[in-house]
C-alpha positions in Angstrom: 96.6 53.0 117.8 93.7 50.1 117.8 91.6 51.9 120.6 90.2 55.5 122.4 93.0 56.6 124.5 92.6 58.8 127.2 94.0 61.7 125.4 91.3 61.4 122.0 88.0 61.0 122.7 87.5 59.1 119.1 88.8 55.4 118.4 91.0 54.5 115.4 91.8 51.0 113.9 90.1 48.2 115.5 88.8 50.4 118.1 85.7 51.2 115.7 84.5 48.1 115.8 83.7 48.1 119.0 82.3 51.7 119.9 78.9 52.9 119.2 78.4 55.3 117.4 81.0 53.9 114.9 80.1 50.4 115.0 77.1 52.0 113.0 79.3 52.2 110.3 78.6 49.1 108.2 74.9 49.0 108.6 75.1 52.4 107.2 77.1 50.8 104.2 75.0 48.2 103.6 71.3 50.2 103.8 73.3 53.1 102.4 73.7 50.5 99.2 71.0 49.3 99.1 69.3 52.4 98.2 71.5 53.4 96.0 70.7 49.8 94.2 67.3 50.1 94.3 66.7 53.0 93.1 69.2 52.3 90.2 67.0 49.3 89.4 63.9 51.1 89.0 62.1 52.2 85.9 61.7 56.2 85.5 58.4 57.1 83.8 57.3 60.4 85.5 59.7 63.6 86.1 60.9 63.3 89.5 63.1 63.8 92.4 65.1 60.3 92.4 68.2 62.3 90.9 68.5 63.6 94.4 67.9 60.4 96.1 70.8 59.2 93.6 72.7 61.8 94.7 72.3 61.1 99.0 72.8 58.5 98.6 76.1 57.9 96.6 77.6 60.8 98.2 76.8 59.8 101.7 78.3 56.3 100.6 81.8 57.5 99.4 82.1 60.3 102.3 81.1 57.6 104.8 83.7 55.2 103.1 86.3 57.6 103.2 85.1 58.6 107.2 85.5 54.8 108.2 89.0 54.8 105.8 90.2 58.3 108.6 89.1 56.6 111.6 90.7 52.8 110.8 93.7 54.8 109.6 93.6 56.7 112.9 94.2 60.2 110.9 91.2 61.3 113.4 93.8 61.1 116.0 95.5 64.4 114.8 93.8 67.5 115.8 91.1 68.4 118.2 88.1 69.3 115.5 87.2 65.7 114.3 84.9 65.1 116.9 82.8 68.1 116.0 83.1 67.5 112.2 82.3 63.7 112.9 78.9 65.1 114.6 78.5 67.9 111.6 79.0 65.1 108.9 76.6 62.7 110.4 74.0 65.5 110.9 74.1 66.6 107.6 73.8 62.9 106.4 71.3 62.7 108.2 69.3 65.9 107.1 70.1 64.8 103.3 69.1 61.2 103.6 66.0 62.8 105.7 64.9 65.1 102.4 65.8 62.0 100.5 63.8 59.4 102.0 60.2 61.8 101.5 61.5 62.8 97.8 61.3 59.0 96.7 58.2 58.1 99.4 56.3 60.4 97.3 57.7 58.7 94.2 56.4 55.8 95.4 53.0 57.0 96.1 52.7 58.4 92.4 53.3 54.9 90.8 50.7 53.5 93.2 48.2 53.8 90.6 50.0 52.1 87.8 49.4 48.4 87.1 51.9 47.9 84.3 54.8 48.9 87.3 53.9 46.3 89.8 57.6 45.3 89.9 59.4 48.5 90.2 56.5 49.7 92.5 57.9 47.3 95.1 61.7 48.3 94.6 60.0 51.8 95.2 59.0 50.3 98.4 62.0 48.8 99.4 63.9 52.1 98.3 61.8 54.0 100.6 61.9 51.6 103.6 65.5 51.2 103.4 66.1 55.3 102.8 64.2 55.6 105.9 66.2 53.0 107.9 69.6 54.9 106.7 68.2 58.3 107.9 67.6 56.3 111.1 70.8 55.2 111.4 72.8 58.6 110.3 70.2 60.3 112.9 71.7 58.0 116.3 74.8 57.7 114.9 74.5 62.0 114.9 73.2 61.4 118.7 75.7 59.4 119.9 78.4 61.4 118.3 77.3 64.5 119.7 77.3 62.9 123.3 80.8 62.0 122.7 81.5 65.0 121.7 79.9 66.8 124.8 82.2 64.9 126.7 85.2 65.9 125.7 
């Protein structure tokens, strides 16, 4: 099965590659690593929340992985629920990568005011731009789905 067929509302194989909102799949990847990177990279001086940013973020990378592994496998073409768990999923993403993104903004702001951390200050930055660009992403990709998912 490489595309939608008239009977499933969600595309397998190929077919991903070329439907929105699972084309959105690699960009969430990519930003999706790229926080988890950069907050790996950064130093840890103060208590605070980047455990959970840690957490998003790694888990939302290997159950995205194995989401894109179901639908290029075509497994989402077996049973009537995936669309509604494929708009569930993405809306939790999107509501973890949400709490996520303000947990290490305010990270950020606290190690504003230290001059020895100029370095990991701007990974901090970068962390929080790219955790908010992921939530963006997680957040249409949750629109999108649930529009397909009206339609059925």
């Amino acid at each position: 099965m490489a595309s939608t067929t008239s009977s499933h509302p969600l595309p397998s194989g190929c077919g991903i590659f070329t439907t929105i909102p699972d084309l959105l799949f690699i960009p969430e990847f990519v930003f999706g690593g790229l926080v988890w990177t950069l907050v790996a990279s950064t130093k840890v001086l103060i208590q605070n929340p980047q455990g959970w940013v840690m957490f998003v973020s790694i888990f939302c990378f290997v159950v995205t992985t194995l989401w894109f592994i179901i639908f290029i496998s075509g497994m989402n073409q077996k049973g009537s629920f995936w669309p509604t768990l494929d708009v569930a999923y993405h809306a939790i993403a999107t509501t973890l990568y949400l709490s996520a993104s303000v947990a290490q903004a305010y990270v950020t702001i606290q190690l504003k005011d230290l001059p020895p951390l100029t370095k990991y200050y701007h990974e901090d930055i970068a962390a929080v731009v790219m955790a908010y660009a992921v939530t963006l992403l997680y957040a249409v990709h949750t629109i999108f789905s649930a529009i397909r998912w009206k339609s059925c």
